[in-house]
N, CA, C and O atoms as CSV, one atom per row, in Angstrom:
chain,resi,resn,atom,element,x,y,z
A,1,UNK,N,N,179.807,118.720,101.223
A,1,UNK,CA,C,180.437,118.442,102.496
A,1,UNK,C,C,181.382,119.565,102.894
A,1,UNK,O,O,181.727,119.871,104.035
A,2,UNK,N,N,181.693,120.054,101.879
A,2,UNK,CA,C,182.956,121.087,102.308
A,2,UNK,C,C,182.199,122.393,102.629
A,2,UNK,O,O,182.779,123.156,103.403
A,3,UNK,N,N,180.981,122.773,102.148
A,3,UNK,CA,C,180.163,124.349,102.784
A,3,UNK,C,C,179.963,123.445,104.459
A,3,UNK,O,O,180.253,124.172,105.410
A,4,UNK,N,N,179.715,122.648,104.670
A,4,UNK,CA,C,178.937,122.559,105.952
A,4,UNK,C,C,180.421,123.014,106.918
A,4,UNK,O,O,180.628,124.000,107.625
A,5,UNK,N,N,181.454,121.604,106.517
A,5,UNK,CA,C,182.498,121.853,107.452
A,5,UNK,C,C,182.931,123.409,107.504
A,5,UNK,O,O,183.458,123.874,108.515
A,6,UNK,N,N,182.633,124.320,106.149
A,6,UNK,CA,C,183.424,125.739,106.441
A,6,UNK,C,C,182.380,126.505,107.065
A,6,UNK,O,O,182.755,127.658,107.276
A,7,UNK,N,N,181.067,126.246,107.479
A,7,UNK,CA,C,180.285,126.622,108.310
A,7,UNK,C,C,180.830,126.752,109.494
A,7,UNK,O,O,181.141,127.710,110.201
A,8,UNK,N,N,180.913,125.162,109.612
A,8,UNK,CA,C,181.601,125.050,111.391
A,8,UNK,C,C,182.449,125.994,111.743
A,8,UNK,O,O,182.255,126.886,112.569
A,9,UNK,N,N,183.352,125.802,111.136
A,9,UNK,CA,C,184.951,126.822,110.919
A,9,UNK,C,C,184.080,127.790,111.414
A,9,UNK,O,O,184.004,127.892,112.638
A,10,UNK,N,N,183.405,128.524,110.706
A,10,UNK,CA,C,182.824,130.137,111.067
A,10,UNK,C,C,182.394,130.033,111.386
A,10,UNK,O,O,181.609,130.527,110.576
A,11,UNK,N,N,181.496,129.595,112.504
A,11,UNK,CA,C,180.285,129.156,113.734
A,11,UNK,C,C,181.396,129.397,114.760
A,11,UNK,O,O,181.250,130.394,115.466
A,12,UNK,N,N,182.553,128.593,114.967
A,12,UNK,CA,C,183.573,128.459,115.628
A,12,UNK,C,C,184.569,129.409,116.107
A,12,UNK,O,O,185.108,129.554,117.204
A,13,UNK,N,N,184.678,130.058,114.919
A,13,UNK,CA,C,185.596,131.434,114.693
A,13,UNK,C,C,184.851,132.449,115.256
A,13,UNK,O,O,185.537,133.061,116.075
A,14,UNK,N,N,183.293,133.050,115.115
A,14,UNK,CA,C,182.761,133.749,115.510
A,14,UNK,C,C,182.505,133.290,117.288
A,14,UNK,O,O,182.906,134.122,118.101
A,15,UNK,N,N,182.178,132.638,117.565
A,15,UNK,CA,C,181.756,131.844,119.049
A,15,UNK,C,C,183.365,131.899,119.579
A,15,UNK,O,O,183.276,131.836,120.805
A,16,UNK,N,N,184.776,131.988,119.211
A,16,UNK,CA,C,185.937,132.386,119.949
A,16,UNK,C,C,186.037,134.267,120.153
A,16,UNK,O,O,186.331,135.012,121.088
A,17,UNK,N,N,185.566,134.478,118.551
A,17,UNK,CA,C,185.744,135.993,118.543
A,17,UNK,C,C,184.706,136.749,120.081
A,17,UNK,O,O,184.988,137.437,121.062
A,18,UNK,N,N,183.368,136.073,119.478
A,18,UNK,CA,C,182.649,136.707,120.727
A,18,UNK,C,C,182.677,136.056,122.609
A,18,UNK,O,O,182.024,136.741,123.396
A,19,UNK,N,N,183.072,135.388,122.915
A,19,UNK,CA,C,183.862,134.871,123.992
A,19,UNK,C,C,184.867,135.381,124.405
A,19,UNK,O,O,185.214,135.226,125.576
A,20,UNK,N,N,185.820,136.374,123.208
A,20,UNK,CA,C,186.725,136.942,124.064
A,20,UNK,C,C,185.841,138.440,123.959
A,20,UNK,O,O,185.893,139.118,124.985
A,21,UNK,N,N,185.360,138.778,123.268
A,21,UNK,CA,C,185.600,140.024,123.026
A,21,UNK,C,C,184.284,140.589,124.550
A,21,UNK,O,O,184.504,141.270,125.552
A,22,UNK,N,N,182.804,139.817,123.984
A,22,UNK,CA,C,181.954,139.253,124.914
A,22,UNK,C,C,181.443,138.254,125.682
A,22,UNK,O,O,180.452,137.569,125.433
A,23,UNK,N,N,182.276,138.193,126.778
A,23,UNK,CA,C,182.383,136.661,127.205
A,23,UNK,C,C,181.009,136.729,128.025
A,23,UNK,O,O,180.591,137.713,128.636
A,24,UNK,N,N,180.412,135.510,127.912
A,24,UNK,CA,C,179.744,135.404,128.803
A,24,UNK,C,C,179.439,135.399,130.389
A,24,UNK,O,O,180.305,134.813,131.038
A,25,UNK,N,N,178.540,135.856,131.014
A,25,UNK,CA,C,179.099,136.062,132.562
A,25,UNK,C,C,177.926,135.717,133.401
A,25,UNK,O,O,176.948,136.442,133.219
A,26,UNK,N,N,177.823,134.910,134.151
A,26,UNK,CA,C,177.057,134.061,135.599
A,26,UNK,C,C,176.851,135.317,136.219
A,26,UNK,O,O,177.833,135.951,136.606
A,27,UNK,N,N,175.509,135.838,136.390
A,27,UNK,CA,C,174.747,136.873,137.588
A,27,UNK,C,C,174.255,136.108,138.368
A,27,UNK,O,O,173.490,135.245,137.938
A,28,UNK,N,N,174.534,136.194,139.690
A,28,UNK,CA,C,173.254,136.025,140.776
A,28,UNK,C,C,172.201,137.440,141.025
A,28,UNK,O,O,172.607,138.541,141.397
A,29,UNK,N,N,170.904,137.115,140.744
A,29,UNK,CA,C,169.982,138.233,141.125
A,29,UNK,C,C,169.461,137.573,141.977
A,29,UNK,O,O,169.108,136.396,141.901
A,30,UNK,N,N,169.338,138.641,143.271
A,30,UNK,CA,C,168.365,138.857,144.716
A,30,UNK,C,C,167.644,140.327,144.449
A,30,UNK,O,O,167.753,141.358,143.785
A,31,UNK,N,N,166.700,139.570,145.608
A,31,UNK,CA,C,165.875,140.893,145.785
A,31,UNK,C,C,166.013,141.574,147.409
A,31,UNK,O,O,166.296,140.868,148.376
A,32,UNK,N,N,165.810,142.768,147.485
A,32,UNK,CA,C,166.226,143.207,148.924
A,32,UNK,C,C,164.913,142.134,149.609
A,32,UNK,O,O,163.827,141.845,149.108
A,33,UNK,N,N,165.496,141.726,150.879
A,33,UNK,CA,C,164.076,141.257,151.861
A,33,UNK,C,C,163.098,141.938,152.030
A,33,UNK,O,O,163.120,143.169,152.064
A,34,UNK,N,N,161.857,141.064,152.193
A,34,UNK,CA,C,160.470,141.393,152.679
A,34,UNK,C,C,160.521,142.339,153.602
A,34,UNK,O,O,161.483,142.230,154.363
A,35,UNK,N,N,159.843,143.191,153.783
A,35,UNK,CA,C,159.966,144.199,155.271
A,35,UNK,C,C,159.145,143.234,156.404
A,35,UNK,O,O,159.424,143.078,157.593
A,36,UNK,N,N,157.944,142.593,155.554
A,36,UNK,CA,C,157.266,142.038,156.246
A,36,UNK,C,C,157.456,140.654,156.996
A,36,UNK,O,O,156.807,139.952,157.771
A,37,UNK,N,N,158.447,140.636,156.481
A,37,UNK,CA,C,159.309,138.552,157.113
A,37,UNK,C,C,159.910,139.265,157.816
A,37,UNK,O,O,160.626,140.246,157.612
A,38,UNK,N,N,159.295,138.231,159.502
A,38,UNK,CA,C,159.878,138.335,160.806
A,38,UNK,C,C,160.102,137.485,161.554
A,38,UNK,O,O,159.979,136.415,160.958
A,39,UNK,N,N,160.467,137.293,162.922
A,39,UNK,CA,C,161.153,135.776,163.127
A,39,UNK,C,C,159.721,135.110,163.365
A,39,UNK,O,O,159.668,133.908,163.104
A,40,UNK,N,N,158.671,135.660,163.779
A,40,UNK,CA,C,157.140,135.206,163.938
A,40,UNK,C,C,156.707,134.501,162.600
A,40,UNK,O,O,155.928,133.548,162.573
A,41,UNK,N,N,157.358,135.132,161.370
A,41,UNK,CA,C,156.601,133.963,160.308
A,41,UNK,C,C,157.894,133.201,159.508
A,41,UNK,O,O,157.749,132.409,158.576
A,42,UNK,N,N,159.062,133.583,160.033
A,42,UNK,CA,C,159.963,132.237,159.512
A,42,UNK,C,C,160.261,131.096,159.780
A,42,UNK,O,O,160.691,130.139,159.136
A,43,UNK,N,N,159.812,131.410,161.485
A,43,UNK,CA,C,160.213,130.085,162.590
A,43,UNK,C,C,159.463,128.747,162.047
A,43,UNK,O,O,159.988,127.650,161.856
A,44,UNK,N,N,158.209,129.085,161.862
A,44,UNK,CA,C,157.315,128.125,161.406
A,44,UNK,C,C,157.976,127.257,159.946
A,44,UNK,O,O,157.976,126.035,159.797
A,45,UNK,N,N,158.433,128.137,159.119
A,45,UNK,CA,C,159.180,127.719,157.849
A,45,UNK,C,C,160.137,126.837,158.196
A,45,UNK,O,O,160.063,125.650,157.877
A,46,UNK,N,N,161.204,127.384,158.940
A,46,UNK,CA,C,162.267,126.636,159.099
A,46,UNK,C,C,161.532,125.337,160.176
A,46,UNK,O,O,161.835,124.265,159.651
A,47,UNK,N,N,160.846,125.128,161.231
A,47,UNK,CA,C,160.529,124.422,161.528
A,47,UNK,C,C,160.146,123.250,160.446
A,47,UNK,O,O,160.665,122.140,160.557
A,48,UNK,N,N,159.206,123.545,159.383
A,48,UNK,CA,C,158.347,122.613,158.622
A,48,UNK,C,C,159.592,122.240,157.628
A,48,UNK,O,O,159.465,121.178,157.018
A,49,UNK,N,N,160.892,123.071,157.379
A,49,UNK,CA,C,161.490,122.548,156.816
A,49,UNK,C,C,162.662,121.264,157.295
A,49,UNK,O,O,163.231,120.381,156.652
A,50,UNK,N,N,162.680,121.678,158.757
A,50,UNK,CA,C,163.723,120.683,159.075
A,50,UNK,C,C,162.923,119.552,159.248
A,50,UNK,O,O,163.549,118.492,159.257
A,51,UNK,N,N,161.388,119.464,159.425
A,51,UNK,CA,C,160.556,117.926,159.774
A,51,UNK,C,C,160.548,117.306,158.317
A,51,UNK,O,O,160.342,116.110,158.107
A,52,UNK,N,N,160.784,118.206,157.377
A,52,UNK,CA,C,160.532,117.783,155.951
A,52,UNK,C,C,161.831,116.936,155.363
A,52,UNK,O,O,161.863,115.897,154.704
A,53,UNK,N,N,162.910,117.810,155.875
A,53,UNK,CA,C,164.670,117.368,155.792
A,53,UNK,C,C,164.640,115.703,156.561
A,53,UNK,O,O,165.242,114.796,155.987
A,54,UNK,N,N,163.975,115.460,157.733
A,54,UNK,CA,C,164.118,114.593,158.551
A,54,UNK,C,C,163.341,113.218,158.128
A,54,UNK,O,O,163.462,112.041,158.469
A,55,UNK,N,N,162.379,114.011,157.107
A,55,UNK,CA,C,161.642,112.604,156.799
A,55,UNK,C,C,162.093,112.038,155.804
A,55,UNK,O,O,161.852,110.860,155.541
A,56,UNK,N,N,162.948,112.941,154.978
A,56,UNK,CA,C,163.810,112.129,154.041
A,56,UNK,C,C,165.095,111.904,154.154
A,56,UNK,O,O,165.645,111.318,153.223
A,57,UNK,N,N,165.522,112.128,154.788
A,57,UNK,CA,C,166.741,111.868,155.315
A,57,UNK,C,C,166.728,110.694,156.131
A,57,UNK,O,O,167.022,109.574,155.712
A,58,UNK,N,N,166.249,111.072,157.763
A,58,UNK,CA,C,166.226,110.099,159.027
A,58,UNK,C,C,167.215,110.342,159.477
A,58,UNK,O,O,167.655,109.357,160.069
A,59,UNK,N,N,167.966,111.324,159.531
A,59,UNK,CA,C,168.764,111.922,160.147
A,59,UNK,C,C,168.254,112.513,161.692
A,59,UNK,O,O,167.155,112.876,162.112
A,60,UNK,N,N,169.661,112.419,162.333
A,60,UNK,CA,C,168.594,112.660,163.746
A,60,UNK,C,C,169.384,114.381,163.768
A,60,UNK,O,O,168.991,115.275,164.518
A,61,UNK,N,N,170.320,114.502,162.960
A,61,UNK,CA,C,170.948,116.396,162.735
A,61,UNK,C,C,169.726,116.937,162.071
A,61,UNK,O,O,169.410,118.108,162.278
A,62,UNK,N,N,168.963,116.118,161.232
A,62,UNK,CA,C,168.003,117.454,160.373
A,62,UNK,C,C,166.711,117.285,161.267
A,62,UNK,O,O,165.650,117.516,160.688
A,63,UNK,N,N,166.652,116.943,162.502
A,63,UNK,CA,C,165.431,117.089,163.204
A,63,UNK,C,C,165.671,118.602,163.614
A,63,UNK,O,O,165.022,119.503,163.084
A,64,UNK,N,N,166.578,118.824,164.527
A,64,UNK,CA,C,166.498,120.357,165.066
A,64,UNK,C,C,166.695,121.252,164.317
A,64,UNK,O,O,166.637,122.415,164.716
């Protein structure tokens, strides 16, 4: 019982050491836009998305 708990200890100790030293860090990755997306093929998107918003919702804001 006592190797496991002094495991923890050093599971613990190492996981503070590397947190400060290398903390972990949240990226957002994007990509630059399509050249080829234009308001001719988004309109349709956003259209099909707000009829899609509206049917689960029933909201009369996510119609337009």
């Amino acid at each position: 019982m006592a190797r496991f708990e002094c495991q923890i200890s050093a599971n613990s100790e190492s996981d503070h050491t590397f947190n400060v030293h290398a903390p972990v860090k949240t990226r957002r990755v994007s990509r630059p836009k399509a050249p080829w997306m234009n308001d001719e093929i988004t309109k349709p998107y956003e259209a099909a998305n707000g009829l899609f918003r509206f049917n689960r919702s029933g909201s009369e804001a996510d119609w337009n």
